[in-house]
N, C-alpha and C positions, 0 to 999 in steps of 0.2 A: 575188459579191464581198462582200455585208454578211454571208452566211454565213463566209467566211472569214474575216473581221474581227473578227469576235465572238468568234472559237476562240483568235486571237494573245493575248500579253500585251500590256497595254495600255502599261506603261514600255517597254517592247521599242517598239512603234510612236510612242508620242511620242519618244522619244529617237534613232530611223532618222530621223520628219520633222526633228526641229530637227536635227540631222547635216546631214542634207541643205540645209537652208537654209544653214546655217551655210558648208557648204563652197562655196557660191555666190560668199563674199566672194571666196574664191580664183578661182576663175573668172572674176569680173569683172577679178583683176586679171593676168591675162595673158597684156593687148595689152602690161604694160609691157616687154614682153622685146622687143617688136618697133618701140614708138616712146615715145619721152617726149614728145612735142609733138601734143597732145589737144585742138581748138580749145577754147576757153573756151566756146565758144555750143550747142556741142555739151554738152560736162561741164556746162552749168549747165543743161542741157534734163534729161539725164538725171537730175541730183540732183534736182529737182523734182517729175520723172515718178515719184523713190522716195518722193519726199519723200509726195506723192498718194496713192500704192500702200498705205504704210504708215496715212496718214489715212483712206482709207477700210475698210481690214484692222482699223484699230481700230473705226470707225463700227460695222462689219456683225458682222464677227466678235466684237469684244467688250463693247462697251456695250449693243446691242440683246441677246445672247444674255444677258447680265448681268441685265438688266431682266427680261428673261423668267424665268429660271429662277429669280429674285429674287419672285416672284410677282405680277409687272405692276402697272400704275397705283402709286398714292403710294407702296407698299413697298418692288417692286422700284427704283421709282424713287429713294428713298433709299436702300437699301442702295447702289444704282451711285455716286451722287453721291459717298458716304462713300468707296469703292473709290477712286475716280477722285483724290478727294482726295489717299488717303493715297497712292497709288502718285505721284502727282506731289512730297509732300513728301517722299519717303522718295530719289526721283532728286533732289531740289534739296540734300536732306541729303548723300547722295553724293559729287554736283558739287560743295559746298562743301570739303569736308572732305580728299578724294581728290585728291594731289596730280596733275595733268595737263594736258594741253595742248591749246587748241582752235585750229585754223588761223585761227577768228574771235574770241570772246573771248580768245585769247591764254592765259599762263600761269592756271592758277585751283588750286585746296586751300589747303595748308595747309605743304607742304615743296616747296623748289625746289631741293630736289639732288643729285636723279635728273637724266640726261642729256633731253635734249628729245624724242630717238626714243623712250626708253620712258616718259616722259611723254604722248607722240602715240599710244603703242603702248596705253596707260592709258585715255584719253579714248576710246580705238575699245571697249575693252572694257566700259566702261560703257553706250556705245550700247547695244551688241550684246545684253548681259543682259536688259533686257525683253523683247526677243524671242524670247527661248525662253523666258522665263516665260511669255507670251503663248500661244506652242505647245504647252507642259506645261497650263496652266489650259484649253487648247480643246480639250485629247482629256480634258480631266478630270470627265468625265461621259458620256466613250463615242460623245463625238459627232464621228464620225469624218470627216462632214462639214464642221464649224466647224473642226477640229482642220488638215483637208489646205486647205481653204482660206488659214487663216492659213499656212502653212508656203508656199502656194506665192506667197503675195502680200509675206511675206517674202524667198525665194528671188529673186522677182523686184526686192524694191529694192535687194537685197545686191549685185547684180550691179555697176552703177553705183557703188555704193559702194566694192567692192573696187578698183576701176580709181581713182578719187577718194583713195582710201587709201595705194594704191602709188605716186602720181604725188606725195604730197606727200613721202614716204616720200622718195624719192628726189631731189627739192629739198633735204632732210637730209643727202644723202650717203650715202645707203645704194644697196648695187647692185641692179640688177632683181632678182637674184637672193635677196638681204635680204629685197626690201620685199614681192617674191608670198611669201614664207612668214610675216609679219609680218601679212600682209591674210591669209592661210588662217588662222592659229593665232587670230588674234582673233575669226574667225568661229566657233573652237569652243568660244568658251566661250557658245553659244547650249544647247548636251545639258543643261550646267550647271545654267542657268537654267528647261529645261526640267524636267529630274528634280524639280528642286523644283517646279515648280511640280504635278507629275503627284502629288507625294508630299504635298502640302498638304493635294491638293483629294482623293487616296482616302482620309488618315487622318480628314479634317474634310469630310464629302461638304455642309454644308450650308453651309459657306464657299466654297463653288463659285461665286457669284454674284458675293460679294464681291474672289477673288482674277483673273476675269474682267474687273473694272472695275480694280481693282489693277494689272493691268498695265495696262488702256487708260490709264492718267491716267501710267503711268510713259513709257507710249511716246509719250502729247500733249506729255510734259516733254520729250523727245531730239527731236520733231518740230517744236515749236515754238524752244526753246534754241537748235541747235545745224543740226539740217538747214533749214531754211528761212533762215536767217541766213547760210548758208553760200552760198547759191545767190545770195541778192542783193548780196555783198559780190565778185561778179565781172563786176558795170556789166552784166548782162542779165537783170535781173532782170523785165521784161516776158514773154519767152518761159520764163521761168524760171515763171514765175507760170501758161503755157500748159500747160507742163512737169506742175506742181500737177494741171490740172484735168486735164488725158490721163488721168496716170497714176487718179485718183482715179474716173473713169468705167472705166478698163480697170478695176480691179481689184471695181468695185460689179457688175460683168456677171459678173465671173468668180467673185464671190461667190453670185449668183445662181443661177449655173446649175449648181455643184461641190455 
């Protein structure tokens, strides 16, 4: 298998994994053809369980791999810190600025008058972009390891997410039919964020550390912002908080052993 691997191109394989994650969103969202009434206890287990997946996908796959390849102790360890920084202001700039809409903080940018479905449809896309920057920066050193891990610990919170996506979707008035292609499309702009990030870290091989923390501090911003806020603003926030730690042990085993 790592003989094969070696022989592919390496855009070609970062950009099939984030594909693949990406079209997860869709997949999760389509129980909404078959029910709109999704317990809340249930929905708020699952966004927790991503919310976890993606917290520890950032812990293992990005910050540790950052440090390291960063040259460990004090160095690497600043250069992450600087990473971590600026990918968190670089999403808070974003969320500023970018006119759209959070189901919890409500309207946020800069213009409100865009319709609310693609102001919703806006705020999904911002998620999503780290996460295949995330997927482009872990094969961006060949380590096709770090690279399928993240992709499948993304995959796995997308799923949840996509279902969470089309049910608000369609509180808007949009039909199942709308809101599963609304939750797929936004899951592709994950290749996007992927290409870049593949295209960063081959022309600048020594900014690999740095754009490895980059995304971890972009996706601390969407995990702390917006998914974790979301989970407690539907009165279960206790199991929701269970949610957290499942998902955050499944995906540290599945880092482990991938």
């Amino acid at each position: 298998m790592a003989e094969w691997l070696a022989q592919q191109n390496l855009a070609t394989i970062g950009v099939i994994a984030s594909l693949i994650a990406g079209l997860s969103t869709g997949i999760g969202a389509i129980p909404i053809f078959f029910t709109k009434n999704v317990s809340e206890k249930v929905l708020t287990t699952m966004l927790g369980f991503a919310a976890g997946v993606m917290l520890a996908a950032t812990s293992f796959s990005l910050v540790i791999p950052a440090i390291e390849k960063g040259g460990g102790g004090i160095t690497g360890a600043t250069i992450t810190l600087l990473g971590i920084i600026l990918g968190g202001l670089f999403l808070d700039f974003i969320d500023r600025h970018l006119p759209h809409f959070h189901t919890v903080a409500g309207m946020e940018g800069t213009s409100k008058s865009l319709s609310r479905i693609w102001l919703f449809i806006i705020a999904i896309t911002i998620h999503n972009f780290p996460e295949g920057l995330a997927v482009g920066a872990g094969f961006g050193d060949f380590d096709y390891s770090n690279g399928f891990a993240l992709t499948i610990g993304i995959a796995i919170h997308n799923l949840p997410e996509g279902m969470a996506v089309a049910l608000a979707l369609t509180t808007e008035k949009a039909s199942p039919y709308r809101a599963f292609f609304v939750a797929l499309l936004t899951g592709l702009v994950e290749p996007i964020g992927a290409i870049i990030g593949l295209v960063m870290t081959q022309l600048a091989r020594p900014i690999l550390p740095l754009m490895l923390a980059f995304a971890a501090g972009a996706m601390l911003f969407v995990i702390s912002d917006e998914m974790i806020p979301e989970t407690h603003r539907r009165g279960a926030h206790r199991i929701a908080t269970f949610g957290v730690i499942i998902g955050f042990a499944v995906m540290m085993v599945l880092d482990t052993v991938i």
